[in-house]
FIBA-986431 format. One line per field, with one value per atom (N, C-alpha, C): residue in one letter; atom name; z, y, x. Coordinates in nm, 2 decimals, always signed. Each point is the difference from the previous one (the first is absolute). Example, Ala and Ser with C-alpha at 12.3 -4.5 7.8 and 13.67 -1.06 7.14 Angstrom:
<sites>
r	(a | a | a | s | s | s)
a	(N | CA | C | N | CA | C)
w	(+0.78 | +0.00 | +0.00 | -0.07 | +0.00 | +0.08)
v	(-0.57 | +0.12 | +0.12 | +0.11 | +0.11 | +0.11)
u	(+1.32 | -0.09 | +0.09 | -0.04 | +0.09 | -0.08)
</sites>
This chain:
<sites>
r	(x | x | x | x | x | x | x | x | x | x | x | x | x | x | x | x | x | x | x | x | x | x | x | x | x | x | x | x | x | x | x | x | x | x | x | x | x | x | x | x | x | x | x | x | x | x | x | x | x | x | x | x | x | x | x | x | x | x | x | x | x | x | x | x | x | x | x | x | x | x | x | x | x | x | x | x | x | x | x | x | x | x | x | x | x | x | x | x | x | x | x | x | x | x | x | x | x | x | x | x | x | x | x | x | x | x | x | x | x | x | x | x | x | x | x | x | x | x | x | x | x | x | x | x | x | x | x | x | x | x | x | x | x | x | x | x | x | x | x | x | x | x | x | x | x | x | x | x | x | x | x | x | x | x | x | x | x | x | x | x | x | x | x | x | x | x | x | x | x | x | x | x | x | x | x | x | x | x | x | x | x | x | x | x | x | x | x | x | x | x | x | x | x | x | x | x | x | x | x | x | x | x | x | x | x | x | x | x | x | x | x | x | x | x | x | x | x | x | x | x | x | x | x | x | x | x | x | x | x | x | x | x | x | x | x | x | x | x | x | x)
a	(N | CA | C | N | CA | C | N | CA | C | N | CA | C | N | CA | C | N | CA | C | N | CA | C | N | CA | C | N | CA | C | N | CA | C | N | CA | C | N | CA | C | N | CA | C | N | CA | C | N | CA | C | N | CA | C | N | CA | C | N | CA | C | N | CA | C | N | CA | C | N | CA | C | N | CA | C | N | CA | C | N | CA | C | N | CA | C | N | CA | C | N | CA | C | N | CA | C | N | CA | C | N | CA | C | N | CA | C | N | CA | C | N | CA | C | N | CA | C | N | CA | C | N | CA | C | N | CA | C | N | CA | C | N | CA | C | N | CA | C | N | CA | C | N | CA | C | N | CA | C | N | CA | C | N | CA | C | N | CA | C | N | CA | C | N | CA | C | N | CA | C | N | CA | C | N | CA | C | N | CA | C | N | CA | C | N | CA | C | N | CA | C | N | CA | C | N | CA | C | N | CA | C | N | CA | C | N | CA | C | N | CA | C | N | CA | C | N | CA | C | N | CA | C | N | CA | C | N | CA | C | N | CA | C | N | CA | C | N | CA | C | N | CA | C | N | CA | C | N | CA | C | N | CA | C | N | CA | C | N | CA | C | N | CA | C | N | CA | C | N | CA | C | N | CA | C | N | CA | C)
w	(+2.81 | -0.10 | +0.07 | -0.04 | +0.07 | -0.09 | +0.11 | -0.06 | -0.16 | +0.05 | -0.13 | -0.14 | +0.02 | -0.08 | -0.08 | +0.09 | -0.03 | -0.09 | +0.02 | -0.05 | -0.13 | +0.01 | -0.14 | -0.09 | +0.04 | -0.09 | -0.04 | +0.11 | -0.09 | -0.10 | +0.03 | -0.07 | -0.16 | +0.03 | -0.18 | -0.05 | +0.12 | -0.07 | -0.10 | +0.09 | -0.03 | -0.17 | +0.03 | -0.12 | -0.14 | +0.07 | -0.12 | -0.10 | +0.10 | -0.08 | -0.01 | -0.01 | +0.00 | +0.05 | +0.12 | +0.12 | +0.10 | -0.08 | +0.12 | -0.04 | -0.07 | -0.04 | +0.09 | +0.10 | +0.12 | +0.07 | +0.15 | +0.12 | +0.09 | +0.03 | +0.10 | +0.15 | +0.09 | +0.14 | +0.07 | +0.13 | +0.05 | +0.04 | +0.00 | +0.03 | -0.14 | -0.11 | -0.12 | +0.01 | -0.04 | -0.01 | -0.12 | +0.01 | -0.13 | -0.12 | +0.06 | -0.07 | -0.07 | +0.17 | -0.04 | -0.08 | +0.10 | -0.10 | -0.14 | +0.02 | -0.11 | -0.13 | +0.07 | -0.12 | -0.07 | +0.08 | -0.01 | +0.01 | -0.12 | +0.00 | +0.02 | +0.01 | +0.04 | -0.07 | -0.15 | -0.09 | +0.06 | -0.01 | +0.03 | +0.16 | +0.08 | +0.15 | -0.03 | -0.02 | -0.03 | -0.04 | -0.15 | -0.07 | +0.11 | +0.10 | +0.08 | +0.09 | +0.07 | +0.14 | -0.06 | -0.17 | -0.04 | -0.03 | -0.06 | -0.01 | +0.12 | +0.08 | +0.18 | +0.01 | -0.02 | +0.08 | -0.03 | -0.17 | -0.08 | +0.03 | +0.03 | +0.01 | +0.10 | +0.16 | +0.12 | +0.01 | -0.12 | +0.08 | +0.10 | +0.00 | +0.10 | +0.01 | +0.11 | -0.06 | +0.08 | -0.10 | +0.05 | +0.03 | +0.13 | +0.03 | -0.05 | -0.06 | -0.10 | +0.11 | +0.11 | +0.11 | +0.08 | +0.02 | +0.01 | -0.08 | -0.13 | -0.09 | +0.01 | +0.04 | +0.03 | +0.09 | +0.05 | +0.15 | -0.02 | -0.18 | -0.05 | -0.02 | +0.00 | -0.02 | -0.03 | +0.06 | -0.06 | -0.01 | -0.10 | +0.00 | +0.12 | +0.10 | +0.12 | +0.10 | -0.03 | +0.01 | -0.07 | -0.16 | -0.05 | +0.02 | +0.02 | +0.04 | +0.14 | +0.09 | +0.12 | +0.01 | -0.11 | -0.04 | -0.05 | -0.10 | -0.03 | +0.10 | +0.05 | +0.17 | +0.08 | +0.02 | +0.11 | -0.10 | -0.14 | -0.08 | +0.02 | -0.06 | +0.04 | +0.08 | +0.14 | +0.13 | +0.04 | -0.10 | +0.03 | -0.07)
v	(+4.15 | -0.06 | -0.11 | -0.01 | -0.09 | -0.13 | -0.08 | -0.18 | +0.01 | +0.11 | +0.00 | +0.04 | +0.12 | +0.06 | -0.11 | -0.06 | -0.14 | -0.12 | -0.02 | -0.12 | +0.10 | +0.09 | +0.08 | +0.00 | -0.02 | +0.06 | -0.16 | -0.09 | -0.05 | -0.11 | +0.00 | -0.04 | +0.09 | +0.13 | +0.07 | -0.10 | -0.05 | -0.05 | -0.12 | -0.10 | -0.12 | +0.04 | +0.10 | +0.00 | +0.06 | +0.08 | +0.07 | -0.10 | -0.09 | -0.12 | -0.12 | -0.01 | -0.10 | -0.15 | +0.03 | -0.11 | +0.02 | +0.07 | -0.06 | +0.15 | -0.08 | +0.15 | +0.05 | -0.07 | +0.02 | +0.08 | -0.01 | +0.11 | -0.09 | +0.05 | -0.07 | +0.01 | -0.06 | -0.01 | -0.08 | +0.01 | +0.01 | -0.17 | -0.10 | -0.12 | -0.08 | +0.07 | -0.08 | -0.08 | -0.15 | -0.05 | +0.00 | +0.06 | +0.00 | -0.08 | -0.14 | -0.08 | -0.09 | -0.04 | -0.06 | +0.08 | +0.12 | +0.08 | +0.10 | +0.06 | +0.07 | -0.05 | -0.09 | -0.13 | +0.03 | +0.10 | +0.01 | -0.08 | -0.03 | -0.09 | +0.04 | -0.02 | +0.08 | +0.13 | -0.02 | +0.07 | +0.17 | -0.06 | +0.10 | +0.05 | -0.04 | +0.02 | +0.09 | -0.01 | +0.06 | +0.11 | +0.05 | +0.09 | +0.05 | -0.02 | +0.05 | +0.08 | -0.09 | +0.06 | +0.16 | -0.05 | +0.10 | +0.16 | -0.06 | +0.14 | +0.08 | -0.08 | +0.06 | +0.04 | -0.01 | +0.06 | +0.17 | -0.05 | +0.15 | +0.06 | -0.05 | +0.08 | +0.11 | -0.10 | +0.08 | +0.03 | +0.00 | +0.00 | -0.05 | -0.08 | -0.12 | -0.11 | -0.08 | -0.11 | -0.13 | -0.07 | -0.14 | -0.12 | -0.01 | -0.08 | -0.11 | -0.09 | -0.14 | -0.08 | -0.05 | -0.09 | -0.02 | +0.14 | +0.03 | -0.01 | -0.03 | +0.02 | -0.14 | -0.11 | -0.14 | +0.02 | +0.08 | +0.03 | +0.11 | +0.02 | +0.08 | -0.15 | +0.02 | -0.12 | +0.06 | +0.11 | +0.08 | +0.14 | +0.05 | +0.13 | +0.09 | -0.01 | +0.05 | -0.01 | -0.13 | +0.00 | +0.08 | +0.07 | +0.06 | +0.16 | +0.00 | +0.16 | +0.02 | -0.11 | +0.05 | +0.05 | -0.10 | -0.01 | +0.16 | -0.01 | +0.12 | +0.14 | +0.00 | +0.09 | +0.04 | -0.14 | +0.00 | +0.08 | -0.03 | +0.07 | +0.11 | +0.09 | +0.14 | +0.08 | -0.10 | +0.04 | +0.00 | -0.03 | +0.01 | +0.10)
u	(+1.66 | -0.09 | -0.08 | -0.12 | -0.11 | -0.02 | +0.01 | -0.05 | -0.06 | -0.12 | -0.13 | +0.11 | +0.07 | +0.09 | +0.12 | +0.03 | +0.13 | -0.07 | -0.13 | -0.06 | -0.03 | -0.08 | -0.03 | +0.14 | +0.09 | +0.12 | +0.03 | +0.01 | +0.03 | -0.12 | -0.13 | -0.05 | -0.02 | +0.02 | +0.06 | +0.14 | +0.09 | +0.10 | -0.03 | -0.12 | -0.01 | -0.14 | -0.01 | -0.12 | +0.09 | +0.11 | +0.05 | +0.11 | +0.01 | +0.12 | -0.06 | -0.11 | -0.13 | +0.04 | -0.01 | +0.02 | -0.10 | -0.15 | -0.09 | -0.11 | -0.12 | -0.06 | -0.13 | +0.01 | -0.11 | +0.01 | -0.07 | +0.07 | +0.03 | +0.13 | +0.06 | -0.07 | +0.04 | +0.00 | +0.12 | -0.03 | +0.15 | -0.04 | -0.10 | -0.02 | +0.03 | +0.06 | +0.00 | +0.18 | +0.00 | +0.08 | +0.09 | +0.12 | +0.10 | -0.01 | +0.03 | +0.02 | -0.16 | -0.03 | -0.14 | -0.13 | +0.04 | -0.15 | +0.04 | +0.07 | +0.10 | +0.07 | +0.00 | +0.08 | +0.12 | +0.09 | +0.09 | +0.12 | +0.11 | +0.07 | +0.12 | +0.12 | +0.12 | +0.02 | -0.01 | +0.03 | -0.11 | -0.13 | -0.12 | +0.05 | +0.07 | +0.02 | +0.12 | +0.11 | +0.09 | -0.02 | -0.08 | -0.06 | -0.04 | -0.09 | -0.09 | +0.08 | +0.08 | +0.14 | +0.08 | +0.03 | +0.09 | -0.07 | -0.15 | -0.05 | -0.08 | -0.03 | +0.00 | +0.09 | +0.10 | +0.13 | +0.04 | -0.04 | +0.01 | -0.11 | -0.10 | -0.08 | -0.03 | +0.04 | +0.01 | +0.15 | +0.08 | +0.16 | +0.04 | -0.02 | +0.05 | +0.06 | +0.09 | +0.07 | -0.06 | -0.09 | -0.03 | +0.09 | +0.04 | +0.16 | -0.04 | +0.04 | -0.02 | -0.01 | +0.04 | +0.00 | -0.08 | -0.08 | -0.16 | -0.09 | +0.00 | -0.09 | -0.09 | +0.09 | -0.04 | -0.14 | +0.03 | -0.12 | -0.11 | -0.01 | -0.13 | -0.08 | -0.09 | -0.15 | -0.10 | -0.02 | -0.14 | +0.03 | -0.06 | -0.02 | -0.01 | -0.05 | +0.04 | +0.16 | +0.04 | +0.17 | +0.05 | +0.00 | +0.06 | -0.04 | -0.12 | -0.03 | +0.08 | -0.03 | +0.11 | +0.16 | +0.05 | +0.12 | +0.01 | -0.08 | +0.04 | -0.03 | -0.04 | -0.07 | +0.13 | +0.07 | +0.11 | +0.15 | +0.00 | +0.11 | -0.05 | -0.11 | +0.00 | +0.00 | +0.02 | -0.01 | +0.19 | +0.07 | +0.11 | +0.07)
</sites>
């Protein structure tokens, strides 16, 4: 699966559970530009995960910041 492919998926996640009704890019900040609060972050981590079937380790998650952290993140799970 390609970067383009991971960021498409999950910006259907963030539009489909209305946490962000724009287009993403991988330079956008979680918290600062997204305005995502734990509750919205959380939501976010859990339905990525279902989405790509995948498990977002929680001790890592500290170390998503942008949208492109998380498309990686997610890149290196499918790669396992």
């Amino acid at each position: 699966m390609t970067d383009a492919e991971i960021l498409a998926g999950i910006e259907e996640v963030a539009r489909d559970h209305d946490l962000w009704p724009g287009t993403l890019s991988r330079d956008l900040r979680l918290v600062e530009d997204l305005e995502l609060d734990s509750l919205k972050a959380l939501t976010l981590a859990v339905e990525v995960e279902n989405r790509f079937r995948v498990y977002l380790d929680p001790e890592l998650e500290a170390s998503i910041v942008t949208v492109g952290d998380l498309v990686d993140m997610v890149r290196r799970e499918l790669a396992n």
